[in-house]
Jmol script that loads the backbone (N, CA, C; Angstrom):
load data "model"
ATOM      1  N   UNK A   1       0.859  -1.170   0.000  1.00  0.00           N
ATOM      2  CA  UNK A   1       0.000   0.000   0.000  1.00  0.00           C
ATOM      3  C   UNK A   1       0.908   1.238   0.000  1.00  0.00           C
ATOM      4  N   UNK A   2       0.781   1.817  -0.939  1.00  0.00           N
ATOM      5  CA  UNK A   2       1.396   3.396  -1.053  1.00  0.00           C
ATOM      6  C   UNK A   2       1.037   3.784   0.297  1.00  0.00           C
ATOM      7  N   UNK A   3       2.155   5.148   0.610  1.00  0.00           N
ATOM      8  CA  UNK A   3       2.246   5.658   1.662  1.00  0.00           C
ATOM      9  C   UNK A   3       2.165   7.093   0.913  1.00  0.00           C
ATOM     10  N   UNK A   4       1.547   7.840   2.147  1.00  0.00           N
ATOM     11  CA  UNK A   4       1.796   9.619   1.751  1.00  0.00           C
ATOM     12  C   UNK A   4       2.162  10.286   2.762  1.00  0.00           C
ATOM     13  N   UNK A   5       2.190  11.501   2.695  1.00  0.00           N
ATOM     14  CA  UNK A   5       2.644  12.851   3.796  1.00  0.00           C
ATOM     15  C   UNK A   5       1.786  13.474   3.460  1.00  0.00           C
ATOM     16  N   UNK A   6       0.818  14.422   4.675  1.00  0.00           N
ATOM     17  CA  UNK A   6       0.003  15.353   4.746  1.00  0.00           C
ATOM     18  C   UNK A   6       0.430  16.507   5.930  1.00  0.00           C
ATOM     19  N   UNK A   7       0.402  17.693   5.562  1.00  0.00           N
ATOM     20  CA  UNK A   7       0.407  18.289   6.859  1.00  0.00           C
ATOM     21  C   UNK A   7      -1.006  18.621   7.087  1.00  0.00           C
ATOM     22  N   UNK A   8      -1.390  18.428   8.550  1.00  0.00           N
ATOM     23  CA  UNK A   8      -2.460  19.126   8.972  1.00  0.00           C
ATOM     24  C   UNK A   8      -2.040  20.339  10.391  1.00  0.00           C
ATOM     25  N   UNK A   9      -3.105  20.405  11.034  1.00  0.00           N
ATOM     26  CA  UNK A   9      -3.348  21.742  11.756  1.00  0.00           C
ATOM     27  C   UNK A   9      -3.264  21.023  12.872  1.00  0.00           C
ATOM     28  N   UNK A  10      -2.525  21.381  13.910  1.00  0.00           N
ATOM     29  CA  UNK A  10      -3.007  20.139  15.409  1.00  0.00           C
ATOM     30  C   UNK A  10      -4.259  20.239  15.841  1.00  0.00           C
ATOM     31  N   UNK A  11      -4.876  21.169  15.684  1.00  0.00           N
ATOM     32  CA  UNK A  11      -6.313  21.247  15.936  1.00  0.00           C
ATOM     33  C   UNK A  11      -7.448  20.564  15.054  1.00  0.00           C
ATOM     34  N   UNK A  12      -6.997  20.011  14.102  1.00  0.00           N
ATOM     35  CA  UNK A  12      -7.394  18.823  13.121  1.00  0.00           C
ATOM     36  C   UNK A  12      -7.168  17.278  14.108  1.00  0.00           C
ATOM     37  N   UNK A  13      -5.729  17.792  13.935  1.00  0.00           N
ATOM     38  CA  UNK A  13      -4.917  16.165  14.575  1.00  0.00           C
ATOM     39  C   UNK A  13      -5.468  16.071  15.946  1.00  0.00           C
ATOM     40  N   UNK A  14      -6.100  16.825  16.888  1.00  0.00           N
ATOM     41  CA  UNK A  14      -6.253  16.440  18.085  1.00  0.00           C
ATOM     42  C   UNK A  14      -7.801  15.922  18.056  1.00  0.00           C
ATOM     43  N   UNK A  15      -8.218  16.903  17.265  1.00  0.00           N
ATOM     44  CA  UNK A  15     -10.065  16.102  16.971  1.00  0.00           C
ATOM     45  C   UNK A  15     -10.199  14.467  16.476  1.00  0.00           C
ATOM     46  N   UNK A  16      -9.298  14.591  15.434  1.00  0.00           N
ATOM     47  CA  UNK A  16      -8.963  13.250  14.594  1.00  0.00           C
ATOM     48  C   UNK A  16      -8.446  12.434  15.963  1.00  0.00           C
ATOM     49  N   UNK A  17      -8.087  12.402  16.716  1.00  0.00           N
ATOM     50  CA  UNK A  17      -7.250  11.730  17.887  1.00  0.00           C
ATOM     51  C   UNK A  17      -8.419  11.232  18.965  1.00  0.00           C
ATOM     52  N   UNK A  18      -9.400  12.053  18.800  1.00  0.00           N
ATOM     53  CA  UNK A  18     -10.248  12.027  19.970  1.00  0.00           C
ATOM     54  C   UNK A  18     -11.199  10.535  19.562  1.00  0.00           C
ATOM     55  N   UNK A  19     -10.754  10.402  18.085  1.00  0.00           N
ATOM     56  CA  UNK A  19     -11.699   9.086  17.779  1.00  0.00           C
ATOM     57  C   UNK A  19     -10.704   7.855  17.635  1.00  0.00           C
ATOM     58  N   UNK A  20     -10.022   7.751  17.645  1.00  0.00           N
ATOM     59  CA  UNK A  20      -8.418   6.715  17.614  1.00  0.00           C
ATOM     60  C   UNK A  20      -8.159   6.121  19.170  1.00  0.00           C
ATOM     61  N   UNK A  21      -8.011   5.003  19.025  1.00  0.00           N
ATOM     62  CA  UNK A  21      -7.562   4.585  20.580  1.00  0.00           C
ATOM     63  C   UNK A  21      -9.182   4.023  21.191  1.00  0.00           C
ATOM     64  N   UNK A  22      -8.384   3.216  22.135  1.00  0.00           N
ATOM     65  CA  UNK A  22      -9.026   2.329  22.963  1.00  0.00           C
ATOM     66  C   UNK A  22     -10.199   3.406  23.259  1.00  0.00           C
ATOM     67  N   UNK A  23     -12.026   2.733  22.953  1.00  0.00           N
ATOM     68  CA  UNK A  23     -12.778   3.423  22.890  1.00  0.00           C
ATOM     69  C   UNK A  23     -13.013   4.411  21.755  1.00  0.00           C
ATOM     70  N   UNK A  24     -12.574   4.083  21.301  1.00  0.00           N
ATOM     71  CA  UNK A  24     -12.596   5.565  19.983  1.00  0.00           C
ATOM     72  C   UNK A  24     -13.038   4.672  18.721  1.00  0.00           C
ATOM     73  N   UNK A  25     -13.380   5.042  17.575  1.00  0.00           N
ATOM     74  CA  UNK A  25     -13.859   4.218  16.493  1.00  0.00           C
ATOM     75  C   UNK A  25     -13.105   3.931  15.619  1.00  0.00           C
ATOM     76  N   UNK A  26     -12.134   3.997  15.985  1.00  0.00           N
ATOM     77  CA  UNK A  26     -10.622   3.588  15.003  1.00  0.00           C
ATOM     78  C   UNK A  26      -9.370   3.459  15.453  1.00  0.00           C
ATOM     79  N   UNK A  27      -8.506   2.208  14.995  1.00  0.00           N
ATOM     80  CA  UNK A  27      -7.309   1.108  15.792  1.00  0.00           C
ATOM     81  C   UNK A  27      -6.361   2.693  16.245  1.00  0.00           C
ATOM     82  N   UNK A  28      -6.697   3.160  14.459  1.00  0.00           N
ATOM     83  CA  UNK A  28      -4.900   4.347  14.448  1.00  0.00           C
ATOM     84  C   UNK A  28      -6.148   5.143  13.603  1.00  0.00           C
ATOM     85  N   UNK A  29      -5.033   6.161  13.714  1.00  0.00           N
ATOM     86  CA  UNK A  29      -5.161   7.762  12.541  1.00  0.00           C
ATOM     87  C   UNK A  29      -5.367   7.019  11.506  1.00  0.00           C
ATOM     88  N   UNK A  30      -4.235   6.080  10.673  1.00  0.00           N
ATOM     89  CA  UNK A  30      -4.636   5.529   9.586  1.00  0.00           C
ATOM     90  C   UNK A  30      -5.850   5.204   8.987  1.00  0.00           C
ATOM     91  N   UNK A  31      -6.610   4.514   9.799  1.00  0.00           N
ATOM     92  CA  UNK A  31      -7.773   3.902   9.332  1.00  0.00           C
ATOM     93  C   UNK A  31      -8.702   4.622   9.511  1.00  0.00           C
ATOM     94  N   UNK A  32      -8.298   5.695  10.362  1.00  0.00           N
ATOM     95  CA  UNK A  32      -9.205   6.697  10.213  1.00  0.00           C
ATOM     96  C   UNK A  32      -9.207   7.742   8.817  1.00  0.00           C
ATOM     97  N   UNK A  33      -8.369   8.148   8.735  1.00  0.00           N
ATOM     98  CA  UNK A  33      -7.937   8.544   7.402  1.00  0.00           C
ATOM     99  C   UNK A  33      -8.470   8.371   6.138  1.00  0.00           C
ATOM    100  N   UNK A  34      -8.280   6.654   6.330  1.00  0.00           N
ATOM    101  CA  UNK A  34      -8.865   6.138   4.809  1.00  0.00           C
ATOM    102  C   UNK A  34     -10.049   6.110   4.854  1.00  0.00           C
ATOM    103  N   UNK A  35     -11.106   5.723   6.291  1.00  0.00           N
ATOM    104  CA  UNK A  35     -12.255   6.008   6.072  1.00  0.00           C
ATOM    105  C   UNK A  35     -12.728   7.124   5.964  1.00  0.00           C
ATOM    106  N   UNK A  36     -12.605   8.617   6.174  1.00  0.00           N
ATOM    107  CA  UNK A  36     -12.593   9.648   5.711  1.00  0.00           C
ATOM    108  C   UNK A  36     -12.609  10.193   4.305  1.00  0.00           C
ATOM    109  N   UNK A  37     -11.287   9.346   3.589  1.00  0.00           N
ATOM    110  CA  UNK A  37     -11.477   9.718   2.290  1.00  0.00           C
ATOM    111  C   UNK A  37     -12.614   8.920   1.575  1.00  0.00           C
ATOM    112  N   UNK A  38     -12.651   7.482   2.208  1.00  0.00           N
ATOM    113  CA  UNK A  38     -13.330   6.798   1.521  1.00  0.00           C
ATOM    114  C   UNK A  38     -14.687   7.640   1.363  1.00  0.00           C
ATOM    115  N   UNK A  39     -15.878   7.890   2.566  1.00  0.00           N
ATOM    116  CA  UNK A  39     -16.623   8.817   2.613  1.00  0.00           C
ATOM    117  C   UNK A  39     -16.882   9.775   2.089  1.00  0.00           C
ATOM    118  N   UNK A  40     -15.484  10.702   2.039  1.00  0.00           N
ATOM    119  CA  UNK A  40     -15.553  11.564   0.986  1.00  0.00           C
ATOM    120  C   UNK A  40     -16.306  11.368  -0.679  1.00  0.00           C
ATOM    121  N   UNK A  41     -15.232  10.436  -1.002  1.00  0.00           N
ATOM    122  CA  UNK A  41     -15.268  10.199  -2.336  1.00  0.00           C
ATOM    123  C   UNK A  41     -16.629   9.565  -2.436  1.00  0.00           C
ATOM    124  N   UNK A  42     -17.409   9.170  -1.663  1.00  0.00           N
ATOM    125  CA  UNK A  42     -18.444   8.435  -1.576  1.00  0.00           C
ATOM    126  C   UNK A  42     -19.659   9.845  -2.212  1.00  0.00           C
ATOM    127  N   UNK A  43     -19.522  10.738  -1.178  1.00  0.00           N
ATOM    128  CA  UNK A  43     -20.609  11.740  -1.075  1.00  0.00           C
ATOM    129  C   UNK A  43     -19.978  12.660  -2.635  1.00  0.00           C
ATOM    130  N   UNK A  44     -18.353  12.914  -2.913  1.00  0.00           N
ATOM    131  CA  UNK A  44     -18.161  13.817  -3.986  1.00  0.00           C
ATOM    132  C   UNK A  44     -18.871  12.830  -5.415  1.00  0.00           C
ATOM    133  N   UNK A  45     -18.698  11.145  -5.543  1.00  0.00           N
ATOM    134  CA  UNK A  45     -19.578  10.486  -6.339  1.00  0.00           C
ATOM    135  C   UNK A  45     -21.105  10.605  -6.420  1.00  0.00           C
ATOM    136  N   UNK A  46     -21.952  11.095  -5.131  1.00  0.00           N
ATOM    137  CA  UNK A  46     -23.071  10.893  -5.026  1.00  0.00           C
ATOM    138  C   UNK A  46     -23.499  12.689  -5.746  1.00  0.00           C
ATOM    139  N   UNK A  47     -22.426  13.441  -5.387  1.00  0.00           N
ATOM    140  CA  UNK A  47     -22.846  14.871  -6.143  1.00  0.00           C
ATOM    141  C   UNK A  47     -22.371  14.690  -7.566  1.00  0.00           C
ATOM    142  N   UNK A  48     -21.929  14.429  -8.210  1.00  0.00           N
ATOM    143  CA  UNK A  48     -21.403  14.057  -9.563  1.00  0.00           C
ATOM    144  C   UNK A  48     -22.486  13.437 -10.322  1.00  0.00           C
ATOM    145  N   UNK A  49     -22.964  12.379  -9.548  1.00  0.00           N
ATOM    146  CA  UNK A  49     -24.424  12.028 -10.093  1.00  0.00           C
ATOM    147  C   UNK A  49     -25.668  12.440 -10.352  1.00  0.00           C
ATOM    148  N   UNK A  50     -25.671  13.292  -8.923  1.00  0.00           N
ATOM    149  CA  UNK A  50     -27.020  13.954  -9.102  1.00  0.00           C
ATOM    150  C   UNK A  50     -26.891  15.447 -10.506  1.00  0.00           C
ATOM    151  N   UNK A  51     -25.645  15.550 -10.749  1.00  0.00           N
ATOM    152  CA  UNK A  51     -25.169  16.667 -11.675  1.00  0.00           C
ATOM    153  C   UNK A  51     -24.798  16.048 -12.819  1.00  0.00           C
ATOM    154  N   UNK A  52     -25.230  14.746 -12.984  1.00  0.00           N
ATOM    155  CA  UNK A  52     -24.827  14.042 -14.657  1.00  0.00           C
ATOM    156  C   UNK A  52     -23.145  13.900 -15.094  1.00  0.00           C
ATOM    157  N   UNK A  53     -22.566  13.853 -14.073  1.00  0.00           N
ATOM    158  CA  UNK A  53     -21.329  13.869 -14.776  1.00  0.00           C
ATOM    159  C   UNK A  53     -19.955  12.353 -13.809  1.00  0.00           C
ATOM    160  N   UNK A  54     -20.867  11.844 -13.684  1.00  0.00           N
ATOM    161  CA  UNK A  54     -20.623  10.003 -13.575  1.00  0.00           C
ATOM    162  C   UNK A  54     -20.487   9.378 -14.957  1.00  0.00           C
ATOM    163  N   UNK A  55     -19.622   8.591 -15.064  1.00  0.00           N
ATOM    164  CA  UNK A  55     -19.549   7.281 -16.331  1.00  0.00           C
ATOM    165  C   UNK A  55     -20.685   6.381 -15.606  1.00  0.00           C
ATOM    166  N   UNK A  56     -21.056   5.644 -16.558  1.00  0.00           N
ATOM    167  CA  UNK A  56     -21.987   4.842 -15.595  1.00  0.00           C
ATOM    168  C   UNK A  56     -21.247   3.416 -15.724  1.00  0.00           C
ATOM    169  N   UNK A  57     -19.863   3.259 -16.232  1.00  0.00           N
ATOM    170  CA  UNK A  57     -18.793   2.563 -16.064  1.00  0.00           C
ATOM    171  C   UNK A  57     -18.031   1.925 -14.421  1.00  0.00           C
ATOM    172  N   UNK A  58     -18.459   3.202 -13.672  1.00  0.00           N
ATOM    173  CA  UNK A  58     -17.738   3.496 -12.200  1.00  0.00           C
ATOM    174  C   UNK A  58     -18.490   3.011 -11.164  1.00  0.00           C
TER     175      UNK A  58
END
end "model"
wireframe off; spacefill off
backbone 0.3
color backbone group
């Protein structure tokens, strides 16, 4: 799995933190991360659609 670098804001990173860890809804940052983008891309696909501009390939 490719790896990246992001900078964020610690005030990002400490919110993002508050859900990570024992009790929290995610192992690491990582998986938090990807579910984030995943989501993302979920909702930026669901506006693309409603605006006609989906392949209907995808």
């Amino acid at each position: 799995m490719p790896k990246i670098s992001v900078e964020v804001p610690q005030e990002l990173l400490d919110d993002l933190d508050d859900h990570v860890g024992g009790g929290g809804k995610f192992v690491n940052r990582s998986e938090a991360i990807r579910a984030s983008i995943r989501k993302t891309l979920d909702q930026l696909d669901e506006i693309d659609a409603r605006h006609g501009r989906l392949d209907d390939e995808q």
